[in-house]
C-alpha positions in Angstrom: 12.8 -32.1 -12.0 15.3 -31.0 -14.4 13.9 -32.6 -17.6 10.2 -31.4 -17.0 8.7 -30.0 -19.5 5.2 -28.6 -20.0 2.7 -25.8 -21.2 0.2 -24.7 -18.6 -3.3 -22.7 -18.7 -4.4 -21.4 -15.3 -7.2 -19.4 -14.9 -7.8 -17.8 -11.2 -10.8 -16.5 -9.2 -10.9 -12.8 -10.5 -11.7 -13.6 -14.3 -8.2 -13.9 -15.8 -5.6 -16.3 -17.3 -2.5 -17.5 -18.1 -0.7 -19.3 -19.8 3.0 -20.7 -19.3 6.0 -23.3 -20.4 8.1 -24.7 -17.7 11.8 -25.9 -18.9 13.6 -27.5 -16.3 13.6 -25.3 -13.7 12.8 -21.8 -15.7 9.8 -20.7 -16.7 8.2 -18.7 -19.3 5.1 -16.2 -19.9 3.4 -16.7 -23.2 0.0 -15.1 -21.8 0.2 -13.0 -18.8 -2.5 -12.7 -16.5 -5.9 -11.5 -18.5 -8.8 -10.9 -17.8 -11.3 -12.4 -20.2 -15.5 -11.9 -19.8 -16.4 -15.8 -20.4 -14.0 -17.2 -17.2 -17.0 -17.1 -14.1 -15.3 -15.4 -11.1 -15.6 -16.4 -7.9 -17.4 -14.0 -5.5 -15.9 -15.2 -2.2 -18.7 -17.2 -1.3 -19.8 -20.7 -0.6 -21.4 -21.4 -4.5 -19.0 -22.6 -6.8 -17.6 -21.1 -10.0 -17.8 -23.4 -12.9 -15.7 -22.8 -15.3 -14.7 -25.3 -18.3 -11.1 -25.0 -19.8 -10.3 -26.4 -23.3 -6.9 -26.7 -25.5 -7.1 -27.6 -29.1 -3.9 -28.7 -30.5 -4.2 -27.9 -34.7 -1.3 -28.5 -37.1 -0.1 -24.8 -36.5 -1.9 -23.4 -33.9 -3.2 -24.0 -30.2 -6.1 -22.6 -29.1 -7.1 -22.1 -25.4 -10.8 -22.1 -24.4 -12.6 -20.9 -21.4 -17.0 -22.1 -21.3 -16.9 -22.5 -25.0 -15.1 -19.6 -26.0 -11.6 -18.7 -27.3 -9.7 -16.4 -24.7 -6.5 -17.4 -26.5 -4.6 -18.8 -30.1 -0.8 -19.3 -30.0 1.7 -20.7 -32.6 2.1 -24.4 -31.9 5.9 -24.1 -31.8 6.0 -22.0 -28.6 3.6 -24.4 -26.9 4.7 -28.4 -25.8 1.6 -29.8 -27.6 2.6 -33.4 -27.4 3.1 -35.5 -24.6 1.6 -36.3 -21.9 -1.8 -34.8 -20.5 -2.6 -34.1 -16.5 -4.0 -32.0 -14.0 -2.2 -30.0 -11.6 -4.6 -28.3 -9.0 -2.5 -25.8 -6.6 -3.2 -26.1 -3.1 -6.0 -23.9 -0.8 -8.8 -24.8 -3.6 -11.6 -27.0 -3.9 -11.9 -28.3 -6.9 -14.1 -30.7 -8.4 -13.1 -32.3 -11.7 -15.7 -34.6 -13.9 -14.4 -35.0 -17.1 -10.9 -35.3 -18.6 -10.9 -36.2 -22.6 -8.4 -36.0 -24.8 -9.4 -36.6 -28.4 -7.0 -37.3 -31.0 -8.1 -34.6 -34.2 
């Protein structure tokens, strides 16, 4: 869609993260691809890797979390804060999702 708009935070099966803005059809890197101790990799196996992302949206700042800890701050006015909230879960993965809350601070 041409009018999309959106900040993402991905985190992949080797211990690192990302995070990006998608205008319209161009994107843009904030956070390359990191690696970060507290994201659980995945070890190719059966057992799952449970891993808990968090964003906290504060009047200046947005903070990214991975299990409880802070793998990322950025300046809120290079990240689309406000809006709408969602999931997008690529395809090839099993994923298991229990609990979506967004709080108003």
């Amino acid at each position: 869609m041409p009018t999309q708009s959106y900040t993402y935070f991905l985190i992949r099966k080797d211990a690192r993260f990302l995070i990006k803005v998608r205008q319209g059809t161009e994107t843009r890197t904030l956070v390359p691809w990191t690696a970060h101790a507290a994201i659980v990799p995945h070890d190719g196996t059966k057992q799952a890797a449970k891993n808990v992302l968090a964003v906290e949206a504060g009047g200046e700042t947005v903070d990214f979390y991975v299990n409880g800890q802070k793998v990322h701050t950025l300046p809120r006015v290079q990240v689309q804060a406000d809006g709408v909230v969602g999931l997008r879960v690529n395809h090839h993965l099993n994923v298991h999702i229990t609990t979506l809350n967004v709080t108003p601070q």
